[in-house]
C-alpha positions in Angstrom: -3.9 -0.6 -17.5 -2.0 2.1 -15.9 1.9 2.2 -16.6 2.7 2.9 -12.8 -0.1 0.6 -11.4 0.8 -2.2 -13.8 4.4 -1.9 -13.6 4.3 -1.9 -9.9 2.2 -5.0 -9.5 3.8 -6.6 -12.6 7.2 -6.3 -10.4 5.7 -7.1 -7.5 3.9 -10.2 -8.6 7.6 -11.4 -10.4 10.1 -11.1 -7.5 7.8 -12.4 -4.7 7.3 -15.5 -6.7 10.9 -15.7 -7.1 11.4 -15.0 -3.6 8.8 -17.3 -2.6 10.5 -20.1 -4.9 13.8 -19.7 -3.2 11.9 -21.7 -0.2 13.1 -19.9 2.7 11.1 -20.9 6.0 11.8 -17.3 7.4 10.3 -15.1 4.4 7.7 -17.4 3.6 6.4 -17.1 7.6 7.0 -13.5 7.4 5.1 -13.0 4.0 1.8 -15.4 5.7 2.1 -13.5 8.6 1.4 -10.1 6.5 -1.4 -11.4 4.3 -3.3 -12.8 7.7 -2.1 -9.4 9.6 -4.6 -7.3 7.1 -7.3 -10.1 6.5 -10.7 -9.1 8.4 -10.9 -9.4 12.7 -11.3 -7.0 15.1 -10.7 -4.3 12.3 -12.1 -4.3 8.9 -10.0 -4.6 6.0 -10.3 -1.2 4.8 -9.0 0.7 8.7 -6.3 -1.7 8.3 -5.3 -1.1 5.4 -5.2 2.6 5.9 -3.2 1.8 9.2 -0.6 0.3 6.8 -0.6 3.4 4.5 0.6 5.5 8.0 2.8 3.5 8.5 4.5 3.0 5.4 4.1 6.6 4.7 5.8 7.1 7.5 8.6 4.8 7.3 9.1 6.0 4.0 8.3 3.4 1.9 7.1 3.9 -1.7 6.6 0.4 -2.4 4.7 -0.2 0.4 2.4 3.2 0.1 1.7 1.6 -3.1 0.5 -2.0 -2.1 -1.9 -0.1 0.6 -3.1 2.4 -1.5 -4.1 -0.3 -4.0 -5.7 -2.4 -1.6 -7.5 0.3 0.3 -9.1 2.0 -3.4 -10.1 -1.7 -3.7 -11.5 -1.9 -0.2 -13.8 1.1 -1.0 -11.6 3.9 0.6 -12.6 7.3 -1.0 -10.2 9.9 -2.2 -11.2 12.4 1.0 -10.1 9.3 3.4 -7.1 8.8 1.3 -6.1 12.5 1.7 -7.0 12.3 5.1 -4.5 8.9 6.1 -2.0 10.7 4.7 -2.8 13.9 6.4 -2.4 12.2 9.9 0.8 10.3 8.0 2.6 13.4 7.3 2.0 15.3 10.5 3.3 11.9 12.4 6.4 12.0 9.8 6.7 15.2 9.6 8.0 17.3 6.3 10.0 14.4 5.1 6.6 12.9 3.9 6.1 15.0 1.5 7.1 13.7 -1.7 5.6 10.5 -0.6 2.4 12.4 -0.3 3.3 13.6 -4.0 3.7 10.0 -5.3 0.7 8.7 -3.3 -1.9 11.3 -4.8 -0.2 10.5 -8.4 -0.7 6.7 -7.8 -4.6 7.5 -6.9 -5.0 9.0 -9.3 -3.7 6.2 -11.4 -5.7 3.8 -9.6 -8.9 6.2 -10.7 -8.3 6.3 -14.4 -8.2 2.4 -14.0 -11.6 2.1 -12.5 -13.2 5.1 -14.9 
């Protein structure tokens, strides 16, 4: 596996269960309400999850770019749809996107060479 996808969800996977082991009502409501936020209803899995790439885009949040870029590749988003999202997520953040947009293209491609 990829460095950069496998260090990200190694991390990832660590401090939540830490977090999650520290039993705080609050963050465990907070992290339920998320997962059920993206699963399927009016929306499909894969427009939400590219809602969540605008918006984390947007608020500038590398992290979080990450988690939906991951999840939309595995929802069957396509690189064109990817660049699009973050076409829309730059002109609604403006130029300050930018190297987001750099480190979101270099994670696809990341998330590519996984699935080659």
């Amino acid at each position: 596996m990829s460095n950069q996808v496998h260090d990200f969800n190694e991390y990832r996977t660590r401090m939540n269960e830490k977090i999650l082991a520290a039993d705080n009502k609050i963050i465990k409501r907070i992290f339920n309400l998320d997962t059920n936020a993206y699963a399927e209803g009016a929306l499909d899995v894969k427009t939400k999850e590219l809602l969540g790439l605008v918006a984390s885009a947007v608020l500038r949040c590398d992290d979080c770019v990450r988690y939906h870029l991951e999840k939309a590749y595995e929802n069957g988003v396509s690189r064109e749809e990817m660049m699009e999202t973050m076409g829309i997520a730059t002109l609604v953040g403006g130029t300050i996107v930018v190297p987001h947009l750099r480190r979101a293209y270099e994670f696809w491609e990341e998330l590519e060479k996984l699935n080659h």
